[in-house]
TIRO-88599 format. One record per residue (C-alpha): chain; x, y, z. Coordinates in steps of 0.1 Angstrom, whole numbers, plus 5000, padded with zeros to 4 digits. Layout:
N
@unit->A	x->X	y->Y	z->Z
...
***
This chain:
230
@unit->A	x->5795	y->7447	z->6082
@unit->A	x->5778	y->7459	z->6047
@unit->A	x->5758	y->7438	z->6028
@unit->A	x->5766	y->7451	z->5991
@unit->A	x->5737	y->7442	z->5965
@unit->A	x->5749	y->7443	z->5927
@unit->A	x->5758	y->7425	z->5894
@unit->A	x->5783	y->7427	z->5873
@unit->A	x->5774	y->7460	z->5855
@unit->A	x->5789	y->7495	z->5857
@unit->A	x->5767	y->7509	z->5885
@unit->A	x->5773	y->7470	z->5904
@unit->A	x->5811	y->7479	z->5906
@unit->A	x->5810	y->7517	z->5916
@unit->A	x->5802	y->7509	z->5949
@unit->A	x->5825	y->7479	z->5952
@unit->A	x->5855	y->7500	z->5945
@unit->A	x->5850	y->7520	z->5975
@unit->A	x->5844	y->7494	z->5996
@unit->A	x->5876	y->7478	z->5978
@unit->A	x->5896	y->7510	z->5986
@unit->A	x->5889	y->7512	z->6021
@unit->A	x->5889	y->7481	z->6030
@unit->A	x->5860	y->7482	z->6049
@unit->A	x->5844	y->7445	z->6053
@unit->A	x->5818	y->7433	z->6031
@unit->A	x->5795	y->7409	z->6021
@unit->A	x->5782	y->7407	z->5985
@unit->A	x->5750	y->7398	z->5976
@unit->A	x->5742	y->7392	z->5939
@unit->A	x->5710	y->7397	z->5922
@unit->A	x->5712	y->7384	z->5892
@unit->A	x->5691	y->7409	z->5869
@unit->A	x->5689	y->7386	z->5838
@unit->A	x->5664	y->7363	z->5859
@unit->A	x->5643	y->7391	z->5875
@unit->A	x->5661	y->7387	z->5911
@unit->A	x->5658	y->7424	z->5912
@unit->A	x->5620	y->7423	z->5918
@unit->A	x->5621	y->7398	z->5946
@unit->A	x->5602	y->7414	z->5981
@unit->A	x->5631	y->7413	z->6001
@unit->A	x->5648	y->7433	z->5974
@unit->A	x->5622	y->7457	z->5973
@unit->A	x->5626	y->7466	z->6007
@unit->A	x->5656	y->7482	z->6000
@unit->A	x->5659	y->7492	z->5967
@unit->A	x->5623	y->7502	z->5955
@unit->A	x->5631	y->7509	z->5918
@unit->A	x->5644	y->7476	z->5914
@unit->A	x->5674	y->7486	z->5904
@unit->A	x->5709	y->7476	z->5914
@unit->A	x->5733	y->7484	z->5937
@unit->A	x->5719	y->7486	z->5970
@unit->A	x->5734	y->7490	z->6002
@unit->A	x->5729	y->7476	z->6040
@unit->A	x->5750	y->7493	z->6067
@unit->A	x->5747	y->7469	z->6094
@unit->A	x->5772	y->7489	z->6116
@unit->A	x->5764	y->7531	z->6105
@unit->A	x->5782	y->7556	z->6122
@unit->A	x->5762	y->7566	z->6143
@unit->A	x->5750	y->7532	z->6159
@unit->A	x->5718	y->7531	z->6151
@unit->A	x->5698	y->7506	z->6136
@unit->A	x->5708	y->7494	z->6102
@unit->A	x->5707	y->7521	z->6075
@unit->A	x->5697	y->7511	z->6032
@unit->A	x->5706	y->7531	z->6006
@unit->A	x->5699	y->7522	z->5971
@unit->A	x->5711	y->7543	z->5942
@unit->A	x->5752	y->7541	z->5930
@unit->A	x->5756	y->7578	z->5934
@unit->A	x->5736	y->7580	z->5970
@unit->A	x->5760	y->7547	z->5983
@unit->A	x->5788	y->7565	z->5971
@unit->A	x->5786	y->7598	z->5988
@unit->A	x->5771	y->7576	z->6024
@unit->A	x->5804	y->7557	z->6023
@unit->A	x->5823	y->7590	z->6016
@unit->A	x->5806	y->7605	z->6047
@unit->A	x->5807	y->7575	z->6065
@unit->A	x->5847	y->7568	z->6062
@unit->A	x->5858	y->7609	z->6058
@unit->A	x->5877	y->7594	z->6031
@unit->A	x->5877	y->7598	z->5986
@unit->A	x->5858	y->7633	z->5994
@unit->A	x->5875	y->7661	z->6000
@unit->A	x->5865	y->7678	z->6034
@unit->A	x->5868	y->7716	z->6024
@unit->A	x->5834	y->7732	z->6005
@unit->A	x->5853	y->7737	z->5973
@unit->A	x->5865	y->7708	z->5970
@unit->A	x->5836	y->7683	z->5981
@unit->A	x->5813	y->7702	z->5951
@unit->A	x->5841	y->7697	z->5925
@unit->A	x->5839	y->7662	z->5934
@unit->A	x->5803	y->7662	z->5939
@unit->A	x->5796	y->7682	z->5903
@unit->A	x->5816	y->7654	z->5884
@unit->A	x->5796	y->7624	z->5907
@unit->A	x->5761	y->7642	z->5893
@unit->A	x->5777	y->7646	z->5857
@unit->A	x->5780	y->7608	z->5856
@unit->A	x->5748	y->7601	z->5873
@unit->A	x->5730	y->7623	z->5848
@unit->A	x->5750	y->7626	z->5819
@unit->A	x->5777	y->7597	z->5814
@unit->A	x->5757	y->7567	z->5825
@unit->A	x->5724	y->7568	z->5813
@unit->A	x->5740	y->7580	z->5776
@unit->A	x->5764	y->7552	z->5777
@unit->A	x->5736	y->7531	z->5786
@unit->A	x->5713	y->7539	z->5758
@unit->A	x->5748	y->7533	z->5740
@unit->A	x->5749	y->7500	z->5749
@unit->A	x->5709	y->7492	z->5746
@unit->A	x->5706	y->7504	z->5709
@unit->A	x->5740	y->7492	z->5695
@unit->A	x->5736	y->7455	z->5713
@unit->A	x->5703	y->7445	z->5725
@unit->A	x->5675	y->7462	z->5711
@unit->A	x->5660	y->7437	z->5689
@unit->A	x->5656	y->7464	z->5656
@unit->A	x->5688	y->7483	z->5651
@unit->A	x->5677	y->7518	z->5647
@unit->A	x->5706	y->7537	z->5628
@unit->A	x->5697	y->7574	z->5635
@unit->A	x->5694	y->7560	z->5677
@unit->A	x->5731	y->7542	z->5674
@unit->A	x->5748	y->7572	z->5660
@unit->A	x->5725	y->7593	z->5684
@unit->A	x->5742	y->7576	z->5715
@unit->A	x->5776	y->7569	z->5697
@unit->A	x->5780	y->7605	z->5692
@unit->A	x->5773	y->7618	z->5726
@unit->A	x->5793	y->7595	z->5745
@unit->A	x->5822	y->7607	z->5718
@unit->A	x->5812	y->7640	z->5734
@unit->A	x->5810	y->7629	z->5775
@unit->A	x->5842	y->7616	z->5764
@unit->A	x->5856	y->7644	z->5753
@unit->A	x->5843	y->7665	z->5778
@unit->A	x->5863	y->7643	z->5811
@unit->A	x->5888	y->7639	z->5787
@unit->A	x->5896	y->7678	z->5788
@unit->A	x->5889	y->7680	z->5825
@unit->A	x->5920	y->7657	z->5829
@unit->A	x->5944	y->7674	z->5809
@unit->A	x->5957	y->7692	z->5835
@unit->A	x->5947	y->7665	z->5866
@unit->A	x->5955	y->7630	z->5878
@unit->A	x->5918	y->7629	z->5887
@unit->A	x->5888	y->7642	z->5879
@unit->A	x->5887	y->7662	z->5912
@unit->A	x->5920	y->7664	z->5921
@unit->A	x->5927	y->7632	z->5945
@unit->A	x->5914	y->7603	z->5937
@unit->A	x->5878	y->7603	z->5947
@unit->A	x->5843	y->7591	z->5942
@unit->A	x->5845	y->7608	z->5912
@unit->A	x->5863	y->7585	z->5895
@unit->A	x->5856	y->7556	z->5910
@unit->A	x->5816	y->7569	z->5898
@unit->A	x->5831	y->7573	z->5861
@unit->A	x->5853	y->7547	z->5854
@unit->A	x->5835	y->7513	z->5852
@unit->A	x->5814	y->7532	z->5824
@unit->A	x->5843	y->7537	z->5807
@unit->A	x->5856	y->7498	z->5808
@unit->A	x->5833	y->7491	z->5782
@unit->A	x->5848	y->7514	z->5760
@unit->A	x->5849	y->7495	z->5729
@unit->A	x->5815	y->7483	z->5727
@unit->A	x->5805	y->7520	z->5734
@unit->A	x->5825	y->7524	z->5697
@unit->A	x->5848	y->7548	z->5713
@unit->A	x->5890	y->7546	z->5707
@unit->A	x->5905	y->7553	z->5740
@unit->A	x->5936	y->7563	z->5717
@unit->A	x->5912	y->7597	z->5710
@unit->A	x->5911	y->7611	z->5740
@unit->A	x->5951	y->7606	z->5757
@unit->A	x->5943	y->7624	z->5789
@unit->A	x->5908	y->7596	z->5794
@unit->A	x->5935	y->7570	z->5787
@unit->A	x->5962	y->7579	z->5807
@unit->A	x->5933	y->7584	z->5837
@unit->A	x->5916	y->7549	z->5831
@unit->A	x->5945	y->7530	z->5829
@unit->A	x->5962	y->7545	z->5861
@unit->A	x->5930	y->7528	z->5878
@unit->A	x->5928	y->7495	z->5862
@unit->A	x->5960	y->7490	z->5877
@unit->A	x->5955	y->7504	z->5913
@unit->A	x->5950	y->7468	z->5938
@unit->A	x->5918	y->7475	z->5950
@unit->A	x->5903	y->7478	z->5913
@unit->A	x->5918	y->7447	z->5907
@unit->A	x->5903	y->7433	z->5935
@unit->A	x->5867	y->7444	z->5932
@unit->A	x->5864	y->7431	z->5895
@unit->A	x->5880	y->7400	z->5903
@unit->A	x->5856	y->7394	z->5929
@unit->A	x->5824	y->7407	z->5912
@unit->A	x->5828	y->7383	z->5880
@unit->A	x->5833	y->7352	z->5904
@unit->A	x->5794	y->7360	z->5909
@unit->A	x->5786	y->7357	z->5873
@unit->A	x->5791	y->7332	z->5856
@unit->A	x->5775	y->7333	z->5822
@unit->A	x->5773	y->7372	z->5814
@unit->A	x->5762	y->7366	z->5783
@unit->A	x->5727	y->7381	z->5776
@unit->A	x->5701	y->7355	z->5767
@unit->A	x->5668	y->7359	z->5751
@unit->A	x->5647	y->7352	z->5783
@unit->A	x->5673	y->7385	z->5804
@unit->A	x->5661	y->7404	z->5772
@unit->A	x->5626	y->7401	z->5785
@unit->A	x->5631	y->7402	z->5819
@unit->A	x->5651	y->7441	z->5817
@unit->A	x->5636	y->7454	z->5786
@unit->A	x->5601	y->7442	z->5788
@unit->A	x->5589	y->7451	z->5824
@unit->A	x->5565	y->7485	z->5826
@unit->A	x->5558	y->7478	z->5863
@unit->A	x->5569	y->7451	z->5888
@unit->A	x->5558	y->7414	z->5884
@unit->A	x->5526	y->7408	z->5910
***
């Protein structure tokens, strides 16, 4: 069994579709970041930047004793390993997926991220930092949007890759980005909105969340913490 840690934001889900995909059983456990669950001890334990997703293997591979992993990019390469499946097996292939997993871990996410922060909750709107982000997730965009052109996937089969970019991509239109722009981005995201398993692992995430509106006391809790609460 794998315990699964997350909420219902893009790096929650990236995880969720893999387990999703291979059917492999799961719990999930939500930690609802807009009331500080994140920093709980037990939490901790696992996931030391309070951040989620994080991961328990109750049952690894190799038989040990159970095995954490915290970090959407690190779960999703385990689970690869773990299953031998959504990586390719031959060196060139496993670093074309892998080079596209790192491009969303540094490049997509934490753009699309400051995206979201400055256009919807920071609490001044600073101009010159919305178009900032606006523009550079135009240009991420872009950029997988021209990897696809000649691809069904970002690395060939689909793989971690994609299943790494595309919940950052759901949220599209609060990014202020027109999937109409990019054709080859469009045709990519909505061949996996419609694939069962994505289906599935949304469905299942948002039953955990009720209210995902963002109140003024989440606003403290994720944008006001320097260190963790003692």
């Amino acid at each position: 069994m794998i315990d699964l840690y997350l909420w219902t934001t893009p790096n929650g889900y990236k995880p969720l579709l893999f387990l999703e995909e291979a059917e492999l059983p799961h719990k999930l456990v939500p930690v609802n970041i807009g009331k500080g669950e994140q920093f709980e001890p037990a939490f901790l334990k696992i996931a030391p930047n309070n951040r989620i997703p994080a991961l328990v293997d109750r049952a690894p591979k190799e038989g040990t004793k159970p095995i954490s992993i915290f970090e959407s990019g690190a779960i999703l390469l385990y689970l690869a390993d773990k299953t031998g499946r959504f990586l390719p097996s031959d060196l060139a292939g496993r670093n074309d997926a892998l080079q596209w997993l790192f491009w969303q871990m540094g490049g997509l996410g934490p753009m699309a991220g400051q995206n979201h922060h400055f256009s919807a909750y920071a609490p001044e709107k600073i101009p010159y930092a919305i178009e900032r982000y606006v523009r550079e997730t135009a240009r991420l965009y872009g950029v997988l949007n021209k990897r696809l052109a000649d691809r069904a996937f970002v690395a060939g089969d689909y793989s971690i890759a994609d299943m790494a970019s595309y919940p950052w991509i759901v949220s599209h239109e609060s990014q202020g980005q027109n999937l109409d722009n990019f054709p080859h981005l469009k045709r990519w995201f909505q061949t996996i909105a419609e694939r069962p398993a994505t289906i599935r692992a949304y469905e299942n995430a948002r039953a955990l969340n009720s209210a995902p509106a963002m109140t003024e006391e989440a606003r403290k809790i994720l944008f006001g913490q320097s260190t963790v609460p003692a």
